[in-house]
C-alpha positions as semicolon CSV with decimal commas, in nm:
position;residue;x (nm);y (nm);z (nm)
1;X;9,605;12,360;10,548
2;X;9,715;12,593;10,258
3;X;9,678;12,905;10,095
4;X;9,831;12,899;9,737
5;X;9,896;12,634;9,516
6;X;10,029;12,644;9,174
7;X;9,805;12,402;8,874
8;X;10,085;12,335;8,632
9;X;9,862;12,261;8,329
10;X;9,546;12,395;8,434
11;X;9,475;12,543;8,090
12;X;9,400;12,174;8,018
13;X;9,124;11,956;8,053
14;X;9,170;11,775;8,421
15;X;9,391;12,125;8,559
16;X;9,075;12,329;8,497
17;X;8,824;12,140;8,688
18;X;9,111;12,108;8,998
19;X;9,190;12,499;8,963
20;X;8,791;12,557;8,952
21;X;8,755;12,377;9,241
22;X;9,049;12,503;9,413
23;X;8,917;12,870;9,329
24;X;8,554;12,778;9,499
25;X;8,736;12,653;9,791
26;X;8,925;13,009;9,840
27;X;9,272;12,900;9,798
28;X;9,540;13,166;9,621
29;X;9,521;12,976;9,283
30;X;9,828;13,037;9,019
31;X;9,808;12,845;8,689
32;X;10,104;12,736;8,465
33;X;10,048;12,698;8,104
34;X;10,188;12,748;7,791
35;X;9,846;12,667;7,610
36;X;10,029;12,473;7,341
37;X;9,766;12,206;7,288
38;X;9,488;12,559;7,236
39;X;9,324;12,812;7,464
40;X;8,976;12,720;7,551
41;X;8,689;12,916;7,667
42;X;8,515;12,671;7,875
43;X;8,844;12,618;8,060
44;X;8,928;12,895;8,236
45;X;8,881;12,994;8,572
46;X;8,758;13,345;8,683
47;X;8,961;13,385;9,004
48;X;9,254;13,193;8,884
49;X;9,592;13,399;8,766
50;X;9,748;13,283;8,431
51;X;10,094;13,241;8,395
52;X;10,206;13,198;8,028
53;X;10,508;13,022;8,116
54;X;10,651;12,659;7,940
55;X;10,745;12,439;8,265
56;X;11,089;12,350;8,102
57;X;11,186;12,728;8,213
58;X;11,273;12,677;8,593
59;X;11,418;13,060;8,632
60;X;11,032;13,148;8,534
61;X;10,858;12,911;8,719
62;X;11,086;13,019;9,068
63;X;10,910;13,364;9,134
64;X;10,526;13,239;9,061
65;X;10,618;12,945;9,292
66;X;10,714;13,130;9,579
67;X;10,526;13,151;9,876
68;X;10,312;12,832;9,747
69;X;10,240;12,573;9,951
70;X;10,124;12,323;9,727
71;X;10,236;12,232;9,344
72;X;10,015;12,044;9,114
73;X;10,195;11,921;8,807
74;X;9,941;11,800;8,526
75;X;10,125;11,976;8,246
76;X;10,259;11,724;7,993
77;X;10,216;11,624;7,647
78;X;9,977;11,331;7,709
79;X;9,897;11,238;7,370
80;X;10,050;10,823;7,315
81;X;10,046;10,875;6,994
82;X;10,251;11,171;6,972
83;X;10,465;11,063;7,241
84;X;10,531;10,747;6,962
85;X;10,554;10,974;6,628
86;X;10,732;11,281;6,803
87;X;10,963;11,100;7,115
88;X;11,227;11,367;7,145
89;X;11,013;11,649;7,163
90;X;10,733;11,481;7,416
91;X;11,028;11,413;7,623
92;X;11,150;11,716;7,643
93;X;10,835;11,831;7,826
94;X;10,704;11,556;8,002
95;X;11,063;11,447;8,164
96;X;11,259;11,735;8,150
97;X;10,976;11,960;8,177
98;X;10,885;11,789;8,512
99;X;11,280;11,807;8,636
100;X;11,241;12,151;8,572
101;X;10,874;12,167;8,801
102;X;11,076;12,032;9,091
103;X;11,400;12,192;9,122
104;X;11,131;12,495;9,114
105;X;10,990;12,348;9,375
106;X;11,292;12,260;9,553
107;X;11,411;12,628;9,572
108;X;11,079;12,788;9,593
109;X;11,040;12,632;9,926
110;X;10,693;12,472;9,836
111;X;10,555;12,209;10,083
112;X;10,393;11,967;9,865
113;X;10,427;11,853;9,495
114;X;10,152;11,639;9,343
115;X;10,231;11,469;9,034
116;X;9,982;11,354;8,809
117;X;10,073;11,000;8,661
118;X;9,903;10,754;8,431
119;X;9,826;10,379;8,449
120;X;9,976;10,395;8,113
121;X;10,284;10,330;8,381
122;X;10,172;9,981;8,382
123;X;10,103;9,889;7,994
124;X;9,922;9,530;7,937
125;X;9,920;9,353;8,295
126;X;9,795;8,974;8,332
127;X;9,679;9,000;8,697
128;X;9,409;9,240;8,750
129;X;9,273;9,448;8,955
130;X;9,605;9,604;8,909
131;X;9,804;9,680;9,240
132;X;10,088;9,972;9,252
133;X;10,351;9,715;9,311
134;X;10,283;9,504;8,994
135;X;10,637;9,582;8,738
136;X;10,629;9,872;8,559
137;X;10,559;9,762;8,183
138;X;10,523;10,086;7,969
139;X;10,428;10,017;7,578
140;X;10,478;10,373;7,471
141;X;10,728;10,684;7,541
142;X;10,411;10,855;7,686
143;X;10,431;10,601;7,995
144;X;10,791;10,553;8,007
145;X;10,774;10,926;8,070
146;X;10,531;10,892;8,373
147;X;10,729;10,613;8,502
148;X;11,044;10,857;8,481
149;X;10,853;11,128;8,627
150;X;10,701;10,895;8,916
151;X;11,123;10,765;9,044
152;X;11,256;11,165;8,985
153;X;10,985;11,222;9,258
154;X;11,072;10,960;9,472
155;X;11,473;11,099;9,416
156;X;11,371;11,463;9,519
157;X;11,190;11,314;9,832
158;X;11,474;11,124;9,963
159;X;11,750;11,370;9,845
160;X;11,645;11,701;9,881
161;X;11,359;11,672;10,121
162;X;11,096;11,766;9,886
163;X;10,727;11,569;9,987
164;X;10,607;11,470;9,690
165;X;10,324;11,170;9,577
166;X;10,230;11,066;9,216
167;X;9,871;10,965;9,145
168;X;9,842;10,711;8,832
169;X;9,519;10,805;8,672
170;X;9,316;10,545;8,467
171;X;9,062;10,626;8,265
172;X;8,936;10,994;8,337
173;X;8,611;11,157;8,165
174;X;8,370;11,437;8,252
175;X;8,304;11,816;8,196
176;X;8,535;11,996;8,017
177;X;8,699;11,714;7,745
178;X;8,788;11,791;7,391
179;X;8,672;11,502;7,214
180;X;8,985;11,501;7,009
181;X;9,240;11,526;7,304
182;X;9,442;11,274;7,481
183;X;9,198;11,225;7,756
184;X;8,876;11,185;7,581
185;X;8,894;10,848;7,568
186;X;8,643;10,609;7,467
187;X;8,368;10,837;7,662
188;X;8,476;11,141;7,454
189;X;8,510;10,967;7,135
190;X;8,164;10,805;7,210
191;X;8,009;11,148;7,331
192;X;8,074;11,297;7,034
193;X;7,949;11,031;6,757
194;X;7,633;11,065;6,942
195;X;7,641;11,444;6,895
196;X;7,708;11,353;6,534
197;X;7,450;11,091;6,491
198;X;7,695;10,815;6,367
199;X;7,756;10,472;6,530
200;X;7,941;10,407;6,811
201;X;8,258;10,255;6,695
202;X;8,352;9,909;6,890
203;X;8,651;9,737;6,824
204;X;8,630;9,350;6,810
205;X;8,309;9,211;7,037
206;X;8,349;9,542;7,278
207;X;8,479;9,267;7,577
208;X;8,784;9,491;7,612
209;X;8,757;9,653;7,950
210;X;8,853;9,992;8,116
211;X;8,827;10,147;8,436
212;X;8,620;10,507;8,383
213;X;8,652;10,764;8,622
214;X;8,528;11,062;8,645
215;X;8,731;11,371;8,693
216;X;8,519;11,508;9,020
217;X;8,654;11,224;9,175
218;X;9,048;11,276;9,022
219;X;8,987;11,646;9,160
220;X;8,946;11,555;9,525
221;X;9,188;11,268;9,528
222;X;9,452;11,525;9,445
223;X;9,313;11,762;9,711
224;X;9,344;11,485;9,953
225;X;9,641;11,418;9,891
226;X;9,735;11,781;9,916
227;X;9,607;11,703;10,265
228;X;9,723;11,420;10,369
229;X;9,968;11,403;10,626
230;X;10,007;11,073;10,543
231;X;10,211;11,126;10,205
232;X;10,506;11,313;10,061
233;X;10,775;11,056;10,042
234;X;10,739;10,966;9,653
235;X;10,413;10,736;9,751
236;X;10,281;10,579;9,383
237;X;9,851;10,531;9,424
238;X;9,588;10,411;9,181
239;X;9,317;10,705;9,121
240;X;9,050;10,470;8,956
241;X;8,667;10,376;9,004
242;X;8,816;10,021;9,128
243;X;8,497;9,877;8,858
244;X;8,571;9,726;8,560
245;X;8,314;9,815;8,248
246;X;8,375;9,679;7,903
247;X;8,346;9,884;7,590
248;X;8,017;9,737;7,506
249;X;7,875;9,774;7,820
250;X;8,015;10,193;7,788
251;X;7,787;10,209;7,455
252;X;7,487;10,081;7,579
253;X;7,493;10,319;7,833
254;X;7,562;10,606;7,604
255;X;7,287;10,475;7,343
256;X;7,264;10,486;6,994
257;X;7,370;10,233;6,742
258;X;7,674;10,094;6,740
259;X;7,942;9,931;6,431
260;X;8,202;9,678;6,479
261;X;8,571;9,782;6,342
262;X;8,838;9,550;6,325
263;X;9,044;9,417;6,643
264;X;9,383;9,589;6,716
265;X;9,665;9,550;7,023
266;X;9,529;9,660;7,299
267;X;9,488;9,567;7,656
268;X;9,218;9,343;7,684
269;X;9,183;9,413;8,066
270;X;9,253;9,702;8,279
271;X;9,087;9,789;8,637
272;X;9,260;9,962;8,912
273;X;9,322;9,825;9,268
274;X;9,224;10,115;9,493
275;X;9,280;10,001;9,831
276;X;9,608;10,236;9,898
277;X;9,395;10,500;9,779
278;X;9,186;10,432;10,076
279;X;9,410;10,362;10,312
280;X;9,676;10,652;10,302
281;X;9,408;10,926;10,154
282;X;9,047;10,820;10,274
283;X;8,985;10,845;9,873
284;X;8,648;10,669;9,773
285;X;8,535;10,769;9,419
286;X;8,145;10,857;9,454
287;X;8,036;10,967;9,082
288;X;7,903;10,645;8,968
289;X;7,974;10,542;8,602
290;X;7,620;10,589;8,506
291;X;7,541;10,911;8,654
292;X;7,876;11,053;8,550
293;X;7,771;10,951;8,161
294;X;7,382;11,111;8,191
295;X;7,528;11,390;8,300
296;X;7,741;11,435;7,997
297;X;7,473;11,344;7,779
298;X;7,257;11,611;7,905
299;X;7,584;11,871;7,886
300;X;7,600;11,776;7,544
301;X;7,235;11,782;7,451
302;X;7,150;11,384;7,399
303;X;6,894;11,381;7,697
């Protein structure tokens, strides 16, 4: 259906593995990245062109967007914590950075624009699985930002004509983490106390639950919806496993010993409703949580 897309972000940890799959699949593959959060070996993609460009500068972004056909914007400052200790500056790029992203859209002609959201949209929810149309409850600048990020698309659909469709990622792990970055997660953080030959931190009695997926499966939900002709009018979908796996559960499957630390506010619960994911892109996630975690452990060394 395409020919060149543009990875916003794909220095990072989830932009790599789409612009390495992009790459195998033959498309025209320009990256956008400023590499502020580091440059990593591991994470770059022979085939892919590297634009060191900061997404807040729309006259830059114009000429490298031109002729593509599809956008994928996953640069942002994801970190919740910074987005808490540093709000004016996160903002900065993850709103205003993502204005700019679409107006270069807008007047680069570009078909498609898919923007890469967070369930952090959706902060601590009673009812779960959690459906797209539960209220918006963001406990942190980091997910207000998504949220803003989600209703600019929907704007630039209706006013200007540009398709557009967020995906709100839960929890993503595989390949290609940093074990201190925003996405490692619990699986990173876990991964890497292994390596280390400490415990496996738990907080409380580990019945705190998450929904892991793994970033294979965030790849080709993104490509589908690249696809699909059934999106592009500021649609909001789940990209989750749609299982529900506690913290303790995680650890056991990892191995190794584990320590308790105190309890701290958190959401106790948090799976994702997939159904729309089905429905308008065919998306079924097919790395199982096991498999995806032995294959990590044997990346890393611990098998």
């Amino acid at each position: 259906m395409f020919k060149k897309v543009i990875v916003t972000g794909g220095g990072g940890f989830i932009g790599s593995n789409l612009t390495r799959s992009l790459v195998e699949r033959g498309y025209e593959v320009q990256v956008v990245d400023n590499f502020v959060a580091g440059r990593f070996d591991n994470r770059v993609v022979q085939g892919a062109i590297y634009n060191n460009i900061d997404i807040k500068n729309t006259a830059q972004l114009v000429p490298v967007f031109e002729g593509a056909d599809v956008v994928f914007h996953l640069a942002a400052l994801p970190k919740v914590q910074d987005s808490i200790e540093r709000p004016i500056e996160t903002s900065s790029t993850n709103v205003e950075g993502t204005l700019s992203v679409l107006e270069a859209a807008r007047a680069a002609g570009v078909r498609k624009l898919i923007f890469s959201s967070s369930a952090a949209v959706y902060g601590d929810q009673e009812v779960v699985p959690i459906r797209e149309d539960r209220p918006a409850h963001p406990q942190n600048p980091y997910g207000l930002h998504k949220y803003i990020g989600e209703n600019t698309c929907v704007l630039w659909s209706e006013l200007y004509g540009l398709p557009t469709v967020s995906l709100r990622y839960f929890n993503v792990y595989g390949p290609g983490f940093d074990p201190n970055g925003a996405y490692a997660s619990v699986v990173g953080k876990f991964i890497d106390l292994r390596q280390q030959d400490k415990p496996l931190t738990i907080v409380g009695d580990g019945t705190n639950t998450r929904d892991y997926v793994h970033v294979d499966d965030v790849v080709r939900a993104n490509i589908m919806a690249a696809e699909s002709d059934k999106v592009g009018r500021g649609e909001v979908i789940n990209i989750g496993s749609g299982k529900e796996t506690s913290v303790a559960e995680l650890a056991a499957i990892i191995g190794g010993s584990v320590e308790s630390v105190p309890t701290r506010l958190e959401t106790s619960r948090s799976v994702a409703d997939i159904s729309k994911a089905k429905t308008l892109l065919g998306f079924e996630p097919v790395v199982e949580l096991e498999v995806g975690i032995n294959s990590l452990k044997k990346l890393y060394g611990l098998l």
